[in-house]
C-alpha positions in Angstrom: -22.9 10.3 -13.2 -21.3 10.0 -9.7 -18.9 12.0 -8.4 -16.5 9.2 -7.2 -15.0 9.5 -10.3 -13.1 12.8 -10.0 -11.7 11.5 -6.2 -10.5 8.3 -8.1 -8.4 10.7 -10.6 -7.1 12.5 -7.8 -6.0 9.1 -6.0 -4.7 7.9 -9.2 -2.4 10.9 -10.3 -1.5 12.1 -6.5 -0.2 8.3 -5.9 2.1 8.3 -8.9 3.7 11.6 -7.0 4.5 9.6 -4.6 7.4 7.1 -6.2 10.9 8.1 -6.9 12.0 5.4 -9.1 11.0 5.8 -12.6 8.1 3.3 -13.3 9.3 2.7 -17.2 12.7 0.9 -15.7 10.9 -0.8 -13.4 8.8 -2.4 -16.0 11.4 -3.3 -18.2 13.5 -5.2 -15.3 10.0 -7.0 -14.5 9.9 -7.9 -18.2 13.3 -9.3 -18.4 11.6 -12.3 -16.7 11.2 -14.7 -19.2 8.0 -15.6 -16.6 6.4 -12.5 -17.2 4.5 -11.5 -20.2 2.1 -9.0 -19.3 2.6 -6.6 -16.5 -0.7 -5.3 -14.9 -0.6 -1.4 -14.0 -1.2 -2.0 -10.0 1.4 -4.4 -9.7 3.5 -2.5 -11.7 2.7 0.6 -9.2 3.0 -1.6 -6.2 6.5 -2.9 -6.9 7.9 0.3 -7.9 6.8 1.0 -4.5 7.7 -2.1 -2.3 11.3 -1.4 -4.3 11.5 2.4 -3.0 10.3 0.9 0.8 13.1 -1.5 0.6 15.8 0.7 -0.4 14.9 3.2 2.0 15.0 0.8 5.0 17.5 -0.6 4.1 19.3 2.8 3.7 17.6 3.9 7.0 19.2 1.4 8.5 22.8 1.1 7.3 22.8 4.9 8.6 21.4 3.9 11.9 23.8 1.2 12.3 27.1 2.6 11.0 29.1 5.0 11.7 27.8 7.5 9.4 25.3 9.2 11.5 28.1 11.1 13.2 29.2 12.8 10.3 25.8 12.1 8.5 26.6 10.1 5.3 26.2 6.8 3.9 28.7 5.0 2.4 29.4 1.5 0.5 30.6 0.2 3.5 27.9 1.0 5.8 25.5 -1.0 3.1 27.8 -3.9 3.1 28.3 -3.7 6.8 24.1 -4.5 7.1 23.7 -6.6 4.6 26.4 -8.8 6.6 25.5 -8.3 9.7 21.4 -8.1 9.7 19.5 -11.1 9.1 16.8 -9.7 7.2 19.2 -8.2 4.9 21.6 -11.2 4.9 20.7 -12.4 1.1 22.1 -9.0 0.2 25.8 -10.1 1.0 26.3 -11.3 -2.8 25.3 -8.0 -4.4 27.1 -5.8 -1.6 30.2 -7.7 -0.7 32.6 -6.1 2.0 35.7 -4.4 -0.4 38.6 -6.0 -0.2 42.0 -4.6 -1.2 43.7 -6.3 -3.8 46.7 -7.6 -1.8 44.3 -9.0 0.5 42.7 -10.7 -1.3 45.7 -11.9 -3.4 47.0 -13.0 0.5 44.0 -15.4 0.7 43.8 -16.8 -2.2 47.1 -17.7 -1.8 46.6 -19.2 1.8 43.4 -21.0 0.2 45.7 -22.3 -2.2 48.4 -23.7 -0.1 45.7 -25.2 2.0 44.5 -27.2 -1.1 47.7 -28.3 -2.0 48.0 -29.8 1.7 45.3 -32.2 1.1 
């Protein structure tokens, strides 16, 4: 017997220690792909840990970038803020758009509106 196999169970369990997101909801978002039909433990381990990577840049930087390293927070706005402004995090706009108040956006729609009924 060779005694590479206890190092390999130490690899095994000490990596899992080091994701955050919970690999079971990971899988299930990965199945919801009607492309997908079986799931192969390293990949599975490997996203979950690409996805952590990616949310902690991209937190990393929305606090770099905003305003919230003064007071040391993070807000919405600061997330939104990058995904505008950043290129690498540009395809992020549609799932954090800027918030708009209501009347604002009641005020352009309105203006779009007129606009249309111009032409």
């Amino acid at each position: 017997m060779s005694q590479n196999n206890p190092d390999k169970d130490d690899q095994k369990s000490g990596s899992k220690k080091t994701i955050s997101l919970p690999i079971s909801r990971v899988r299930l978002i990965m199945k919801s792909s009607p492309d997908v039909s079986s799931i192969n433990q390293d990949a599975l381990f490997l996203t979950t840990k690409a996805t952590e990577l990616f949310v902690q840049h991209l937190a990393l930087s929305s606090f770099n970038n905003g305003p919230g390293k003064e007071t040391n927070t993070l807000s919405y706005s600061d997330l939104a803020n990058t995904a505008e402004e950043t290129d690498t995090f540009h395809f992020l706009t549609d799932i954090l758009p800027k918030k708009i108040l209501a009347r604002d956006y009641l005020e352009s729609l309105e203006q779009m509106q007129e606009e249309e009924a111009d032409f």
